[in-house]
C-alpha positions as CSV (number, residue, x, y, z in Angstrom):
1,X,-73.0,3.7,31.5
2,X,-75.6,1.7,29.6
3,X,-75.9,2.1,25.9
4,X,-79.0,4.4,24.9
5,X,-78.9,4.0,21.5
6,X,-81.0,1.6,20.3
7,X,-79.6,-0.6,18.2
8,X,-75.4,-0.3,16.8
9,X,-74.3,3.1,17.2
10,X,-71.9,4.6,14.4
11,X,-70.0,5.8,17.2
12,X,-68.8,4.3,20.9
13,X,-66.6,6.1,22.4
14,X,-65.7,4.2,26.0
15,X,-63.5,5.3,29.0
16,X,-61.7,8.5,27.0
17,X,-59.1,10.3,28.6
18,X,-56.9,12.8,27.8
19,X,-53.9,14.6,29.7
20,X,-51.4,17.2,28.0
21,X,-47.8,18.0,29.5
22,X,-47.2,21.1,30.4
23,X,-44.0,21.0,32.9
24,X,-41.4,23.4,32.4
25,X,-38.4,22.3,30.7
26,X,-36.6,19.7,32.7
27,X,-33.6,21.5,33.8
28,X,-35.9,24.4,35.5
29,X,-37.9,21.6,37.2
30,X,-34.8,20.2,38.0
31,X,-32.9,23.7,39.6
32,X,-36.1,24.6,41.0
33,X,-37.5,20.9,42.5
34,X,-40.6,21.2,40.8
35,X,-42.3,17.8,39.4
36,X,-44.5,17.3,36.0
37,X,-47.2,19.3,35.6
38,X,-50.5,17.5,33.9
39,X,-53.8,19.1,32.1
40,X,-55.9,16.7,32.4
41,X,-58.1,17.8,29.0
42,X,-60.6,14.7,28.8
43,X,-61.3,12.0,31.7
44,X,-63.2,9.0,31.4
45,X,-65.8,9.9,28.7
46,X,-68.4,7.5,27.2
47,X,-70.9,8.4,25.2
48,X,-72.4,6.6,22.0
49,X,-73.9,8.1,18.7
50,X,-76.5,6.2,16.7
51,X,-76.8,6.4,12.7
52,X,-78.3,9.3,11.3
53,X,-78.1,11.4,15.0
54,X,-76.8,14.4,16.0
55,X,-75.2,14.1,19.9
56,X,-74.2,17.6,21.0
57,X,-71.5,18.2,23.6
58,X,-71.8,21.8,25.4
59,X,-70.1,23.4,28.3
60,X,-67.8,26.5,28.7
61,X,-64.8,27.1,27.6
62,X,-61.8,25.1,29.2
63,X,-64.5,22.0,29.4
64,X,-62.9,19.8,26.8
65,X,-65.1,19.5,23.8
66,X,-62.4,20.3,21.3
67,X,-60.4,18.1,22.4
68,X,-62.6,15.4,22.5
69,X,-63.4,16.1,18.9
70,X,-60.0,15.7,17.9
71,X,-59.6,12.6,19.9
72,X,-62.9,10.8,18.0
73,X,-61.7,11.7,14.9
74,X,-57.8,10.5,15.7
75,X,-56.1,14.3,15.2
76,X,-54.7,13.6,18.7
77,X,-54.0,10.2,20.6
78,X,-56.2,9.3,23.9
79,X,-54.0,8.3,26.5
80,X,-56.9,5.8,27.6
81,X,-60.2,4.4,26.3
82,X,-61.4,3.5,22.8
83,X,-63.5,4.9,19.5
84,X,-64.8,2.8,17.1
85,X,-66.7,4.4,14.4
86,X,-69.0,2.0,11.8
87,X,-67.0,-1.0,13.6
88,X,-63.5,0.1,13.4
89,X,-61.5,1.0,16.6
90,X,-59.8,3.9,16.1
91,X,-56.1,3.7,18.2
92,X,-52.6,4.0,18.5
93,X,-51.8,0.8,17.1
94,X,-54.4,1.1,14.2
95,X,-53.2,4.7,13.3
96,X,-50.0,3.8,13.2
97,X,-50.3,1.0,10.9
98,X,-53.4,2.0,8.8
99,X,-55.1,-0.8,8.2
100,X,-57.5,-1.4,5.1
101,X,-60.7,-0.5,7.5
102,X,-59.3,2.4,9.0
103,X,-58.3,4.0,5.6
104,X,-61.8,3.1,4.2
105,X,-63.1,4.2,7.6
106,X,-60.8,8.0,7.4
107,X,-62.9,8.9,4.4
108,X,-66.1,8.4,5.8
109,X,-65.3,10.6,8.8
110,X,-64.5,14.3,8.4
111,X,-64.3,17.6,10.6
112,X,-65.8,20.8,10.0
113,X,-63.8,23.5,11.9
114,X,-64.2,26.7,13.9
115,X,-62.5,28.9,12.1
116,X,-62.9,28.2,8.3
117,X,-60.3,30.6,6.8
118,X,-58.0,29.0,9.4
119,X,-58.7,25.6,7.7
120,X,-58.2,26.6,4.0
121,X,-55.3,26.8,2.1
122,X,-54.8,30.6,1.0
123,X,-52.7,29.3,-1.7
124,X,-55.0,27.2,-3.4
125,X,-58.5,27.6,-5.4
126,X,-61.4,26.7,-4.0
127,X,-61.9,24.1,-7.2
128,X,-58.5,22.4,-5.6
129,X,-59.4,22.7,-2.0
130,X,-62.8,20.7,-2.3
131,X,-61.4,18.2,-5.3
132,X,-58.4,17.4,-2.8
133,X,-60.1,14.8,-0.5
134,X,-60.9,13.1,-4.3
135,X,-58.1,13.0,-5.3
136,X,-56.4,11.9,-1.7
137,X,-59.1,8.6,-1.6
138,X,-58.8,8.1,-5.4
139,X,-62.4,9.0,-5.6
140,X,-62.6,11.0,-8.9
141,X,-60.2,12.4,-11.7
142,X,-59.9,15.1,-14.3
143,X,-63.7,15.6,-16.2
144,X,-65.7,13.6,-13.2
145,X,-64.1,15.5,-10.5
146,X,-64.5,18.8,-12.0
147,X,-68.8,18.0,-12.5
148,X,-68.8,16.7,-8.7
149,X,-66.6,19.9,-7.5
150,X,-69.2,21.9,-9.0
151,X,-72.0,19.3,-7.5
152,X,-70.9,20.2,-4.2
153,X,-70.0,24.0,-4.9
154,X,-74.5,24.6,-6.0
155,X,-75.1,21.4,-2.9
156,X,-74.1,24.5,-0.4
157,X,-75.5,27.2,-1.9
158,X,-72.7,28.7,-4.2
159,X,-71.9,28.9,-7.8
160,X,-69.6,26.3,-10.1
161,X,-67.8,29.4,-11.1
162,X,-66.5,30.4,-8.0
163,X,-64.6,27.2,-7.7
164,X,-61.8,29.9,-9.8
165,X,-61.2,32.1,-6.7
166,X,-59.1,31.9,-3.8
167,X,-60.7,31.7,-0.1
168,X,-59.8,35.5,1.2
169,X,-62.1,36.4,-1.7
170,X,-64.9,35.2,0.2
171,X,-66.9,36.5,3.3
172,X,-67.3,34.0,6.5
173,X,-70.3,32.2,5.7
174,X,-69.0,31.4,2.4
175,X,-65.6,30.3,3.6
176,X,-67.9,27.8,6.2
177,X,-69.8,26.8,3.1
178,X,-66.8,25.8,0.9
179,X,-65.3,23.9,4.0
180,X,-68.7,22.2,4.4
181,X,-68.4,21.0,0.7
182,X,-64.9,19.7,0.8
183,X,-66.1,17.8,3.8
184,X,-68.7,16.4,2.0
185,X,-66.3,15.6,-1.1
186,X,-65.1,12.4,0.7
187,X,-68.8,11.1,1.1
188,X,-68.9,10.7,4.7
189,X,-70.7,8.8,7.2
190,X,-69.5,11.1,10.0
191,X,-69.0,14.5,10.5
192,X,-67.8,16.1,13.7
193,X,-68.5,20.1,13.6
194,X,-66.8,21.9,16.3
195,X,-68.5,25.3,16.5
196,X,-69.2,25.4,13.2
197,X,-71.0,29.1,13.9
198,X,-69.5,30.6,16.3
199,X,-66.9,32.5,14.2
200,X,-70.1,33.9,11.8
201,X,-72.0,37.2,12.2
202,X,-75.8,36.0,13.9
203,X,-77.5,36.6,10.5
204,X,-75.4,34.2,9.1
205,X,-75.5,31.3,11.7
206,X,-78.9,30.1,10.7
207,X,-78.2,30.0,7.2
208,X,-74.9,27.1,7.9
209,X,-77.0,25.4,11.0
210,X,-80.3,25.0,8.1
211,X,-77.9,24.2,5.6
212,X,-76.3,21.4,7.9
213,X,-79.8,19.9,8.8
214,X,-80.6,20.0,4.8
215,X,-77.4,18.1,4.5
216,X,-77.9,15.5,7.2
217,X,-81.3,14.4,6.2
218,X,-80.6,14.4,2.5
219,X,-77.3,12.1,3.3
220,X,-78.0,10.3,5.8
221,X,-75.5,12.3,8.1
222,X,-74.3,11.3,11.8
223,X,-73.1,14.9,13.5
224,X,-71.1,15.2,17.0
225,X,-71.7,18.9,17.1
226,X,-69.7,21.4,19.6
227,X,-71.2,24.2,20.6
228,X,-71.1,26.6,23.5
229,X,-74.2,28.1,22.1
230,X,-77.4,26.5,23.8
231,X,-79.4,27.5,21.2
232,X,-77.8,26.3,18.6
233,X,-77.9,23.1,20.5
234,X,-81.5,23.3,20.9
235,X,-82.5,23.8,17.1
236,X,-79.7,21.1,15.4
237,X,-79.2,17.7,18.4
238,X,-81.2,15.3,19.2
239,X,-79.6,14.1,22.4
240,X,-77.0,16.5,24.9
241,X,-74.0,15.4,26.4
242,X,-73.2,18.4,29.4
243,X,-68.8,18.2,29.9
244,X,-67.4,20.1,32.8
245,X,-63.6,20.2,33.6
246,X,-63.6,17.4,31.0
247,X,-66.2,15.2,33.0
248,X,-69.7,14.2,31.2
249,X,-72.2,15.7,33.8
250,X,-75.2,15.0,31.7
251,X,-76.3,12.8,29.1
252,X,-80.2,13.3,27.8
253,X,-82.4,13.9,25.1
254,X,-82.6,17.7,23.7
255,X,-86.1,18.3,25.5
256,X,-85.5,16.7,28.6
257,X,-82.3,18.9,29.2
258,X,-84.0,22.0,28.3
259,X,-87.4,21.4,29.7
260,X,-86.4,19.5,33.0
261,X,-82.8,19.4,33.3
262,X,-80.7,17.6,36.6
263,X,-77.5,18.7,37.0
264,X,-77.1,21.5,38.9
265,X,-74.5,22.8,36.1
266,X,-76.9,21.8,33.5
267,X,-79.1,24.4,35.3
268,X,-76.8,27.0,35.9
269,X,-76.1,27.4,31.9
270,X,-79.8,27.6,31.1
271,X,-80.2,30.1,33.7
272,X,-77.5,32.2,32.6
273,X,-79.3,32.6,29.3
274,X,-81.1,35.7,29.2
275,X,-85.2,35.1,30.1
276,X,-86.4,37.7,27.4
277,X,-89.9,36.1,28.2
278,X,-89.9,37.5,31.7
279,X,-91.1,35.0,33.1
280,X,-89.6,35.8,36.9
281,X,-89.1,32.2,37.1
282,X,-86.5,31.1,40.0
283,X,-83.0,31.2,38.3
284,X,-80.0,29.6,39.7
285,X,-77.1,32.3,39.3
286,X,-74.1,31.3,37.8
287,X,-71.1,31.5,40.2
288,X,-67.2,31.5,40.2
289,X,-65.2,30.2,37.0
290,X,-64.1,26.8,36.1
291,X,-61.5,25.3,37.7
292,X,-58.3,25.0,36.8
293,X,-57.8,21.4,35.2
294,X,-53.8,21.4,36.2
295,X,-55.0,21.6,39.5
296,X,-58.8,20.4,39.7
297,X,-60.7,19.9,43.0
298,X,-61.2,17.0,45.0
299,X,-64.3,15.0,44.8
300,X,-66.8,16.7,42.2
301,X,-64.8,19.4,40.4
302,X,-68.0,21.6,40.6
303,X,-68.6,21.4,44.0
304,X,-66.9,24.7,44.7
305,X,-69.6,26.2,42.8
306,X,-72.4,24.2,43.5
307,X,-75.2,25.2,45.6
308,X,-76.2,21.9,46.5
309,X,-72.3,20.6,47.6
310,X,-71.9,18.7,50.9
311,X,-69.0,16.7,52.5
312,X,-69.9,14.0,49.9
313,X,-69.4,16.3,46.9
314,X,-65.8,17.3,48.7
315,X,-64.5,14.3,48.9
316,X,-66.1,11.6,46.3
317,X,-66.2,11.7,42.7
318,X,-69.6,11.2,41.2
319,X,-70.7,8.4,38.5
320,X,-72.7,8.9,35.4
321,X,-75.8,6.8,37.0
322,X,-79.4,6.2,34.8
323,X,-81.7,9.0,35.8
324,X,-85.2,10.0,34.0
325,X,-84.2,9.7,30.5
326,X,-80.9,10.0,30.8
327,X,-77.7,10.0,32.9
328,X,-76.5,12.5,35.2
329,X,-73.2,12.3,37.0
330,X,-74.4,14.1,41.1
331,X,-74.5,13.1,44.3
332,X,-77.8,15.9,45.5
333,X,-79.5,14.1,42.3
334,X,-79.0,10.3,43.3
335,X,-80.1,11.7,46.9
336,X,-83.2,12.9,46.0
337,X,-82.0,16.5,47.4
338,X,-81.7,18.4,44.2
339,X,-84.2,20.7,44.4
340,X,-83.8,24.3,45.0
């Protein structure tokens, strides 16, 4: 897939793949004469991110996002392909041995997760939990760590003072808006939010997606944002990346994929958004679930519920090929026979 960032990207990731074990215990397998048994998670993704962008990767659940953030960010190994971030490759080797670059490099990437009481410590003050990434890099001690912790605290809309209470103390947002400012403690680069909203109540979600924008064009920010939400999509990426059954199906700018999306899956999530406009516009209905990765289908895994499939679509996997203004992984599109 050719580059579409102009320019050197922050992030490359190239040829990603990703497969988790989950056999039964080798003695069953054994007594019973079953063999390994492979999720397949992530499978050759490539996708780049250029300085100061926000690339959004959407899809249902089951599609792989989380676990491609983890892999970009090194939580997890990739059993193939590469991420390098601001120059530095990000691999088994490197991790292992953690060179110079790739310790400068791990603080200027953090992750902003789902479930932010999940992610803080219960045990600790919320003064502690954003001053730890400080005092991990050597970034700031005792007086000077204290004025940034309270920086941060009024940078994402709380007070200095509640840096002396614990997290359950706090409602949702404000749990999100503490982990955003222990992210941000590290001065990052990179920040890879993986449904950063979905765990808030609606009237809260806009306040962390405005506050996240604010952020990014006050820092300087690169985002790789997860989301399942298309709206949310819609109001915080610049460019989409579609993923189904761990497979990039779609790769375009924000308006292109919501004005004049290609893939017939790209479709079939728009449509299944609810047309409050009442437009009576021709939708295509979404059909079936996704497949089961352990046991994916031949040729295009969406074929089964594809409205466009043919003999080709059975049997041979499509490529991520240039297309309009981006790239789109389907046969029916490269045909010429997309249309509905």
């Amino acid at each position: 897939m050719t580059d579409p960032v102009a320019g050197d990207p922050l992030v490359a990731v190239e040829g990603l793949a990703k497969a988790f074990d989950v056999s039964a215990p080798w003695l069953d397998r054994t007594l019973g004469g079953e063999g390994r048994r492979l999720l397949r998670a992530v499978a050759d993704v490539s996708f780049t991110i250029g300085r100061g962008e926000t690339f959004a990767l959407v899809g249902e659940s089951g599609s792989g996002k989380s676990t491609i953030a983890r892999l970009v960010v090194g939580l997890i190994e990739a059993d193939r392909g590469t991420v390098t971030i601001d120059g530095v490759a990000i691999g088994r080797v490197s991790m292992g041995r953690a060179s110079r670059a790739l310790k400068t490099l791990r603080r200027r990437m953090q992750m902003i997760f789902q479930d932010p009481f999940a992610s803080l410590n219960p045990r600790m003050r919320v003064d502690a939990i954003v001053g730890e990434p400080m005092r991990a890099f050597g970034l700031a001690r005792g007086r000077r760590r204290r004025e940034r912790v309270a920086a941060l605290l009024t940078a994402v809309g709380l007070d200095p003072l509640d840096g002396r209470r614990f997290p359950h103390e706090f409602s949702g947002g404000q749990r999100q808006r503490i982990s955003i400012a222990r992210a941000l403690a590290s001065e990052p680069l990179f920040l890879v939010c993986d449904e950063p909203t979905s765990a808030l109540d609606v009237s809260v979600q806009a306040q962390i997606l405005n506050l996240l924008k604010d952020l990014q064009a006050e820092r300087g920010l690169t985002f790789l944002f997860i989301s399942h939400n298309l709206a949310v999509v819609q109001h915080m990426a610049d460019r989409v990346g579609v993923l189904y059954l761990g497979r990039l199906v779609e790769v375009a700018p924000v308006e292109t994929v919501f004005v004049a999306p290609l893939h017939p899956y790209t479709r079939m999530l728009l449509d299944a958004v609810p047309d409050l406009s009442m437009s009576s516009r021709d939708r295509l209905r979404a059909t079936g679930e996704i497949a089961n990765p352990i046991d994916p289908p031949p040729g295009c895994a969406f074929h089964p519920r594809c409205p466009l499939a043919d003999t080709r679509c059975r049997t041979e996997p499509p490529h991520l090929l240039a297309a309009g203004s981006g790239f789109v992984a389907c046969h029916a599109v490269a045909e010429g026979r997309a249309a509905l």
